[in-house]
C-alpha positions in Angstrom: 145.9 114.9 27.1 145.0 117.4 29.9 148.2 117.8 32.0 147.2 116.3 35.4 150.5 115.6 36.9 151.8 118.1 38.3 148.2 118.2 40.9 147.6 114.5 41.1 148.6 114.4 44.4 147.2 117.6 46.0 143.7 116.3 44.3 144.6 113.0 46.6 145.7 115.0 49.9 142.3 117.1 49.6 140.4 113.5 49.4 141.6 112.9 53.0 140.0 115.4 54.9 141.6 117.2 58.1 145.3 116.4 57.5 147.2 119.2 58.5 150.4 120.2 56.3 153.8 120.9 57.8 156.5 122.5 56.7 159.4 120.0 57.1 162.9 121.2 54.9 165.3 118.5 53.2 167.5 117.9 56.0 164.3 116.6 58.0 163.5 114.6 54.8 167.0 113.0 54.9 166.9 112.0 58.5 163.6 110.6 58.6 164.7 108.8 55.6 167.9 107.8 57.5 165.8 106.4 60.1 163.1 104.8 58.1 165.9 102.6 56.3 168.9 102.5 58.8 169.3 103.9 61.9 172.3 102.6 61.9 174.2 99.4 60.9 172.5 97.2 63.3 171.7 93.6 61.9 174.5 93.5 59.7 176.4 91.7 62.3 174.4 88.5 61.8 175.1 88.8 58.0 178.3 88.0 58.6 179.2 84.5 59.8 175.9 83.6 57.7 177.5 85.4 54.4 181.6 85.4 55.2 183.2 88.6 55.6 183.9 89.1 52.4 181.0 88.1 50.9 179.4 90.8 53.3 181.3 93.6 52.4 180.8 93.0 48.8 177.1 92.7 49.2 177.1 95.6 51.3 179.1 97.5 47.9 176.9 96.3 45.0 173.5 96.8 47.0 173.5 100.2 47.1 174.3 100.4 43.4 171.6 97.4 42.2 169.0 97.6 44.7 169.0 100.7 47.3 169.5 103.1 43.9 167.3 102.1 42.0 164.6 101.5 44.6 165.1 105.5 45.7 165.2 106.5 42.5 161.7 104.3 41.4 160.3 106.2 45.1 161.7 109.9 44.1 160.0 109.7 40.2 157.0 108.3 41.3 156.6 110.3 44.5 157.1 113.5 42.4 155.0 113.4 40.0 152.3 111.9 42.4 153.2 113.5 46.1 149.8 112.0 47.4 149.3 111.0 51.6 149.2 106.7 50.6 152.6 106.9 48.3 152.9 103.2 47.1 148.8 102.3 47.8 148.0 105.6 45.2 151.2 104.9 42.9 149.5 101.5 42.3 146.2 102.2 41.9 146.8 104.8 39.6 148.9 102.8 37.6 146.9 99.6 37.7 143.4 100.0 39.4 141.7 99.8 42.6 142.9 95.8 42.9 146.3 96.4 42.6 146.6 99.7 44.7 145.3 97.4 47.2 147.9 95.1 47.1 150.4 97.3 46.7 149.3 99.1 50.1 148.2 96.0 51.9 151.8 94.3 51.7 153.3 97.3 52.4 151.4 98.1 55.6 151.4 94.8 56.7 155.1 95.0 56.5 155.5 97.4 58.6 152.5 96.8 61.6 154.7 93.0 61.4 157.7 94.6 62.0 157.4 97.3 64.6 157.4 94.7 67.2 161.1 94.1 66.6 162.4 97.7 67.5 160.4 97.6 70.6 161.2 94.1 71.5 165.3 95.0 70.7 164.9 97.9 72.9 164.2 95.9 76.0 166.5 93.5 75.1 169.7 95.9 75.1 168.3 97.8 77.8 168.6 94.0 79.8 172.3 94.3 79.0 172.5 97.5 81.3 170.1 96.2 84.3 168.6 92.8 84.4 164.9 93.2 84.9 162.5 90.4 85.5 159.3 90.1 82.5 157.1 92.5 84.6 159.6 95.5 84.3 160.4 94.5 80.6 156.8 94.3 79.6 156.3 98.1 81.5 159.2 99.4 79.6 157.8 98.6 76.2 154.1 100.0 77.2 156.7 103.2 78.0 158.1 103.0 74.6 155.3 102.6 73.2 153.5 105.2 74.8 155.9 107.9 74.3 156.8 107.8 70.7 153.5 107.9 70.0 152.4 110.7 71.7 155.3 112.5 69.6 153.6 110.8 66.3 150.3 112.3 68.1 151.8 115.8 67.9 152.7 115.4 64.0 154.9 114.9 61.7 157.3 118.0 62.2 158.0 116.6 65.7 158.5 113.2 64.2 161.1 114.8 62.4 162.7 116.4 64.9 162.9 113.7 67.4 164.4 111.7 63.7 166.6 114.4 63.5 168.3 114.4 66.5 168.7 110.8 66.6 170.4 110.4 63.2 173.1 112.7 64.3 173.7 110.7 67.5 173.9 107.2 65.5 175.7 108.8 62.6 178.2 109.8 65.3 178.3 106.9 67.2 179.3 104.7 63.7 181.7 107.4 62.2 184.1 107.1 65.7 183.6 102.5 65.0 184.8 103.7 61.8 187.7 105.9 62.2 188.9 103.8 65.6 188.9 100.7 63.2 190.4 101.8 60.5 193.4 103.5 63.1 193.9 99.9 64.5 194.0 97.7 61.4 195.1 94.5 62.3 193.3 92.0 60.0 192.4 91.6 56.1 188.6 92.3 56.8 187.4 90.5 53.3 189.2 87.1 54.4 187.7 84.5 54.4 185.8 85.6 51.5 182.9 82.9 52.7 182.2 80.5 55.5 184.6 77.1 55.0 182.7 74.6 52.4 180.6 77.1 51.5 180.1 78.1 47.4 179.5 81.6 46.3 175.6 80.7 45.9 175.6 80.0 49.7 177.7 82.8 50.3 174.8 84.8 48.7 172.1 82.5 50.0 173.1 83.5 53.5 173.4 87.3 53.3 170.7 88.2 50.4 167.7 88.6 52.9 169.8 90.5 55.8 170.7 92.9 52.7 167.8 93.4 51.3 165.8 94.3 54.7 168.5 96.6 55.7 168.7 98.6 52.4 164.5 98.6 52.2 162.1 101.2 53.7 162.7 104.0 51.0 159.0 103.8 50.2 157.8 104.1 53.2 158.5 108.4 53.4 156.2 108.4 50.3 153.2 107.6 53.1 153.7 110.8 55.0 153.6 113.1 51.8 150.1 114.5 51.7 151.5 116.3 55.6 154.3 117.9 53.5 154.0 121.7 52.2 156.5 120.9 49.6 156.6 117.2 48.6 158.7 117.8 45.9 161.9 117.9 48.8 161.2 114.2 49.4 162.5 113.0 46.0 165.1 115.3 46.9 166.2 113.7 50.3 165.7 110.1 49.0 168.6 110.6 47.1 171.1 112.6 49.4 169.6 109.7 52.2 170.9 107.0 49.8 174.4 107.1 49.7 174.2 108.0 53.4 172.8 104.9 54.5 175.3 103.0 52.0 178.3 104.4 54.1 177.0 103.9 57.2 177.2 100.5 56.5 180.2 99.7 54.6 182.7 101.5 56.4 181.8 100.8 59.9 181.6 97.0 59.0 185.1 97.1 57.1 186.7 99.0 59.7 185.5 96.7 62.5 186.5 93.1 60.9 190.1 94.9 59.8 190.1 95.7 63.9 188.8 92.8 65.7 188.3 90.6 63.3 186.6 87.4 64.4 184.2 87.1 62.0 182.5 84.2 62.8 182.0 85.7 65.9 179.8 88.9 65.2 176.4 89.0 66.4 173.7 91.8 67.0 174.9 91.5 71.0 178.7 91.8 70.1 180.5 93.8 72.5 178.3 93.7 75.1 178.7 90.4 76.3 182.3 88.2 76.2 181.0 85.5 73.9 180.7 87.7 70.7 181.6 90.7 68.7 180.7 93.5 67.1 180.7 97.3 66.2 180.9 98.1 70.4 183.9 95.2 70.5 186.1 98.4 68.1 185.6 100.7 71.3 186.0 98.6 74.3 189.5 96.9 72.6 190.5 100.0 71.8 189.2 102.7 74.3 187.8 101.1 77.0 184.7 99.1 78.6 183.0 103.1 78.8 182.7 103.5 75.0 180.9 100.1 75.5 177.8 100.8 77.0 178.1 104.4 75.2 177.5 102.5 72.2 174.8 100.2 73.7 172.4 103.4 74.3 173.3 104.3 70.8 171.8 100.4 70.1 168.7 101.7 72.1 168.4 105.0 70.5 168.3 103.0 67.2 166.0 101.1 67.4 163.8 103.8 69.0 164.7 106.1 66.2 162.9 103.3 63.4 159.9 102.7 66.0 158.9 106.2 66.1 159.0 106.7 61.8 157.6 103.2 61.2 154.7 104.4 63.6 154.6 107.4 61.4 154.2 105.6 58.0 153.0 102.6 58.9 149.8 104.7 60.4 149.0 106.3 57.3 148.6 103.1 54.7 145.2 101.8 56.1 144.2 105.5 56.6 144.6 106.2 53.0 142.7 102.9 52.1 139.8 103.6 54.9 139.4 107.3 53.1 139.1 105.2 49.9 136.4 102.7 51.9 138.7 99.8 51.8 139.5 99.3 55.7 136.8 100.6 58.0 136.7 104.0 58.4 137.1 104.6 62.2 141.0 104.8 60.7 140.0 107.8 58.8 139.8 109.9 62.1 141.9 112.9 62.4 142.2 114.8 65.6 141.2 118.4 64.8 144.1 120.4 66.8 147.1 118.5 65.4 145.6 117.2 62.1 147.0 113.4 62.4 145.2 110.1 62.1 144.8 109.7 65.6 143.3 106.6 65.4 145.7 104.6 62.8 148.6 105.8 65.2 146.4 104.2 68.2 145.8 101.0 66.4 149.7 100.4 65.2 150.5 101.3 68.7 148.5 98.5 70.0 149.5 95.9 67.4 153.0 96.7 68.1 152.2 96.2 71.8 151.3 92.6 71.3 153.6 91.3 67.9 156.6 92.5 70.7 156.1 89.6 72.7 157.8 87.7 69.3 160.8 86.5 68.5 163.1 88.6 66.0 163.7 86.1 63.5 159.9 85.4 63.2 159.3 89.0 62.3 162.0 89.8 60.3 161.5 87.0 58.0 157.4 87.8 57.6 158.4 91.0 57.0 160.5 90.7 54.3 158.2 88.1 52.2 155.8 91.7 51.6 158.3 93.5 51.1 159.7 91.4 48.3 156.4 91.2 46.9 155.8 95.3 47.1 159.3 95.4 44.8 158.0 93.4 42.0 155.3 95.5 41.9 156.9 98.3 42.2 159.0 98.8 39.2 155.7 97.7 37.1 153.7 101.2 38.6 156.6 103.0 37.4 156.7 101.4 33.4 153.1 102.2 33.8 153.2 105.7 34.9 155.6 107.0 32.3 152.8 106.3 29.7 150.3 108.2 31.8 152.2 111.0 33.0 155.1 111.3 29.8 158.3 112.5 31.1 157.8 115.9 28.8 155.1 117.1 31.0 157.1 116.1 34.0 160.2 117.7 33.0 158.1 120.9 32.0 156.6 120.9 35.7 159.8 120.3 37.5 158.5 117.3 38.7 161.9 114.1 39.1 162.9 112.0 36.1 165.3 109.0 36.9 168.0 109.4 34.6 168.9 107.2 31.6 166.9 107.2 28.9 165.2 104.5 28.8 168.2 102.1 29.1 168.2 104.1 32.8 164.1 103.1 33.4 164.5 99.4 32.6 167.8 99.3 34.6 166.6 101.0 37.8 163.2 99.0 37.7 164.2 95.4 36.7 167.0 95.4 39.3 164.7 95.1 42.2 162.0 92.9 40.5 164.9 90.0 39.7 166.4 90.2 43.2 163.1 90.4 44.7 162.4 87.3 43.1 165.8 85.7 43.5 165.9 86.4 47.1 162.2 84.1 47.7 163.9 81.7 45.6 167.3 81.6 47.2 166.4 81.8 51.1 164.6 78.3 51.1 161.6 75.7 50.6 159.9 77.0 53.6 160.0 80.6 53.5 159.4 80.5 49.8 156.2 78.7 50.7 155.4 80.7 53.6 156.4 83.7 51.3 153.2 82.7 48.9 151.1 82.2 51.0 151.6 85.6 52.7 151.6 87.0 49.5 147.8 85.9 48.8 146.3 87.3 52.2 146.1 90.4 49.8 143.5 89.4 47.2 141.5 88.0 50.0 141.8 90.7 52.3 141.0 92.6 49.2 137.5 91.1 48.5 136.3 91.2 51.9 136.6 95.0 52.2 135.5 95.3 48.8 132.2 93.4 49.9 131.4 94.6 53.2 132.9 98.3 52.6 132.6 98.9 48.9 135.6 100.2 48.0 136.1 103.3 45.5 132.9 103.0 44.0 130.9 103.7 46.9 132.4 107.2 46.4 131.7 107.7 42.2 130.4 104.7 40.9 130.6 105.5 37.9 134.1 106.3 37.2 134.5 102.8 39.2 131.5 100.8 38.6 130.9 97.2 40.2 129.8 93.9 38.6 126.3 93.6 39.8 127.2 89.8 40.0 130.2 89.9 41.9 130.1 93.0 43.9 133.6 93.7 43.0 134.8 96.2 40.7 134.6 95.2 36.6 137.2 93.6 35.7 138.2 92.0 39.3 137.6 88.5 38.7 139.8 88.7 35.7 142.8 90.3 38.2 142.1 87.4 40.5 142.9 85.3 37.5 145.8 86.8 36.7 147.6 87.0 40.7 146.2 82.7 40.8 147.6 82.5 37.2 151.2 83.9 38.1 151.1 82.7 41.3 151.0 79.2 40.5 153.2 79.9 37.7 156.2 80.9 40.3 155.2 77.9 43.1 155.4 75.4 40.3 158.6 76.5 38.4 160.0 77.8 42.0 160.0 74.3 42.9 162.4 72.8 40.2 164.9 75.0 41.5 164.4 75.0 45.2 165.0 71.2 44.4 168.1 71.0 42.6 169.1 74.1 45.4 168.4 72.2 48.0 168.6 68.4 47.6 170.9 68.1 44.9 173.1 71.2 45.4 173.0 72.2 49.2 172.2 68.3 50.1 170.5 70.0 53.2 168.8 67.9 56.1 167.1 67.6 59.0 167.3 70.7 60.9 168.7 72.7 58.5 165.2 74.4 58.1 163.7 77.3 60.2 160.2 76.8 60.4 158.9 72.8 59.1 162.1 70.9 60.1 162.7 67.9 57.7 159.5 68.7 55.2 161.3 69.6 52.3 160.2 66.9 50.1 156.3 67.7 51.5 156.5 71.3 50.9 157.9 70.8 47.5 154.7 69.0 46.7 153.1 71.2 47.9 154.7 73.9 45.6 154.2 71.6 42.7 150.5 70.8 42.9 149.5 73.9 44.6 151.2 75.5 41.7 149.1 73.3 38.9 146.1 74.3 40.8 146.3 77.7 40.8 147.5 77.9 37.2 143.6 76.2 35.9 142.1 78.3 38.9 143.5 81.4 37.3 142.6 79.8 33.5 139.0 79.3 34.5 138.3 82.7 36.2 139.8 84.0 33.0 137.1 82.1 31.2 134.2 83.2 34.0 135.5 87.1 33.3 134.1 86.8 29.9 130.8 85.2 30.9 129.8 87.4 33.6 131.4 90.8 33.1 128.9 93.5 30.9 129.6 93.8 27.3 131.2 97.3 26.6 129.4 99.4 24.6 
């Protein structure tokens, strides 16, 4: 086998012409990291009444170790040994095809263009705390925002970077003095009650498993800005030193504060800056005064500014990467000539973000999260896949990353994140389980209209990636349609035996207990059930067209 990892992704980076590489050293990698993922412990403070403080703490413990680990560790193999501008779209599509790279970067870009509103939108919203405004002056303020970070993203990455850099240390700052105030006034047992009164363990998990798993995600999304780095190999590098960073950043400002203040039930994201609640700012007012108060609320502001301005980063590159691959139209493959960015992806996120910030937190967070979940089952199947492309020998000879283990450590580190993906849609209820599916399956369709109108990788060599003359998609496409309809309807119809028993039987839930459809449990779980059953013979019967109407190989 010709040894083609080590240069797989400088052969990708050269595809997409006019990017301009910077030089950017680990500590830049770690911050933008930092930022991409945390930015702080921000959000966590709804975890807890929902979870119990115990509950939360513990979660916020076994995370790092069964999710955030092995997620980085999936991100620094796989990023080494294919460094390519596009990180999870070209892990994918190697691994799997043009289909599946598709999906891989749909969901994930997706993710992010839905949830760059928030940051913006929680901006204003602390920034209201300090001077009430009326919507005119909110709505300017975000245009600002907006406008600013992404003239830095405009300038490149290395200024990205640096503006990341700078920011980190503030918020690191800011949470290490929560930390070592709390811990100096320890007035409460900060793991009592371990959950919310008649609450079981499941709902204890039920009600802090999606708030965990969005805080301890984004470690994939540095992989996008790779192709601008001289040495990609320092991003495997800062995912894990960023790891156990982020981990502390959480845990020991959270334990310090309910040890301090306690009042668990209490906590919200606005805690300590209005009397009706608490939270990290409520360890510094009690204990140093109202100042340290609004100190802290501009190091709320420069959070959320410090996640805006790397999600615009990544987020700006995923449909570039598919556009150079004729997938997404390809006024995103523009680059500006002086700074070598794409201008126009940058543009475009800036002006989606300007509009999904008119929405409410809640909405986004939860859309969010349903691709993510489904770009971690995917995930940790690109990484089985790879080792058989790329064997670990060559890798190891090439000084490319190797998650340790054996391969005890490769099905530990990958199956983690698939099962909690999965248990998380399961476990966070009927209608965003549903919601969750059908967001899922905006990929394949988004997939075959840019395959038809744009062509896809065979417009570039069609004959390393020919198309069914019949179909217009690549071979073997209606068989992978088969396939996402076959295990789609698969999980909707199983999914729906437990989301019964969890719900009905177990949680006896009612009216109003439900976000999005109210009282429509027993409707939605119909739904589930026969939308499952037709999926499953829609995915048995393109099976059977596959074999009718794709060529005979020689």
């Amino acid at each position: 086998m010709e040894n083609q990892a080590g240069n797989t992704g400088q052969q990708k980076t050269e595809g997409v012409a006019g990017l301009k590489k910077y030089d950017v050293r680990i500590g830049g990698v770690v911050f933008l990291i930092y930022c991409l993922v945390a930015a702080g412990a921000f959000g966590i403070e709804e975890m807890i009444p929902e979870a119990g403080p115990g509950m939360t703490i513990t979660l916020l413990c076994v995370f790092p170790i069964i999710w955030a680990w092995p997620i980085s560790n999936i991100c620094a193999e796989m990023g080494s040994v294919i460094p390519a501008e596009g990180g999870v779209y070209v892990w994918a599509q190697k691994a799997f095809g043009e289909f599946w790279g598709f999906q891989a970067g749909w969901w994930n870009t997706v993710s992010i263009y839905v949830t760059n509103g928030v940051y913006v939108a929680l901006v204003v919203g602390y920034a209201r705390q300090f001077i009430p405004m009326p919507d005119a002056t909110a709505f300017a303020i975000k245009v600002a925002m907006i406008a600013f970070f992404t003239i830095i993203n405009l300038l490149g990455i290395r200024e990205v970077s640096k503006a990341s850099t700078v920011f980190s240390i503030l918020i690191v700052g800011a949470f290490a003095v929560v930390a070592v105030v709390g811990f100096a006034n320890w007035n409460y047992n900060p793991m009592e009650p371990f959950v919310p009164e008649d609450y079981g363990i499941l709902d204890g998990i039920g009600g802090g498993i999606c708030i965990c798993v969005w805080i301890y995600c984004g470690y994939e999304c540095i992989s996008t800005l790779a192709g601008e780095v001289k040495n990609p190999q320092v991003i495997p590098k800062g995912l894990l030193i960023a790891m156990p960073l982020i981990a502390l950043t959480y845990v020991l400002p959270t334990v310090a504060g309910l040890a301090s203040v306690g009042n668990w039930d209490s906590w919200s994201t606005d805690g300590g800056f209005d009397s009706s609640s608490v939270g990290y700012a409520t360890v510094l007012t009690e204990n140093l005064g109202q100042a340290w108060g609004y100190i802290f609320l501009f190091i709320a502001i420069i959070s959320q500014c410090a996640i805006f301005n790397t999600y615009l980063a990544s987020g700006s590159r995923g449909f570039f990467v598919m556009a150079d691959d004729n997938l997404f139209p390809r006024t995103l493959v523009k680059v500006s000539k002086k700074r070598g960015v794409p201008s126009v992806g940058i543009l475009s996120l800036a002006l989606v973000t300007l509009f999904l910030a008119q929405f409410d937190f809640a909405t986004l967070v939860n859309t969010e999260v349903v691709f993510i979940l489904a770009l971690y089952m995917i995930l940790p199947l690109c990484t089985i896949k790879l080792r058989k492309i790329y064997p670990i020998e060559e890798r190891r000879a090439n000084g490319q990353y190797v998650m340790p283990g054996g391969k005890v450590g490769l099905y530990f580190f990958t199956m983690m994140p698939l099962i909690i993906s999965i248990f998380a849609l399961l476990i966070n209820g009927t209608d965003y389980f549903l919601v969750g599916l059908v967001g899922i399956s905006t990929g394949p369709l988004a997939y075959m209209i840019f395959k038809w109108v744009k062509g896809g990788l065979a417009k570039n060599d069609p004959v390393k990636y020919p198309l069914n003359e019949k179909t217009k998609l690549a071979a073997g496409d209606i068989s992978r349609l088969g396939l996402f309809s076959f295990l789609t309807g698969i999980f909707a119809f199983l999914g729906q035996f437990w989301l019964r028993w969890y719900e009905i039987d177990y949680g006896e839930w009612g009216p109003g207990d439900y976000d999005m459809f109210g009282d429509k449990v027993p409707q939605m779980l119909e739904i589930l059930k026969w939308g499952g059953l037709v999926l499953i013979v829609l995915g048995i019967i393109l099976f059977i067209v596959d074999k009718k109407i794709e060529p005979k190989k020689d």
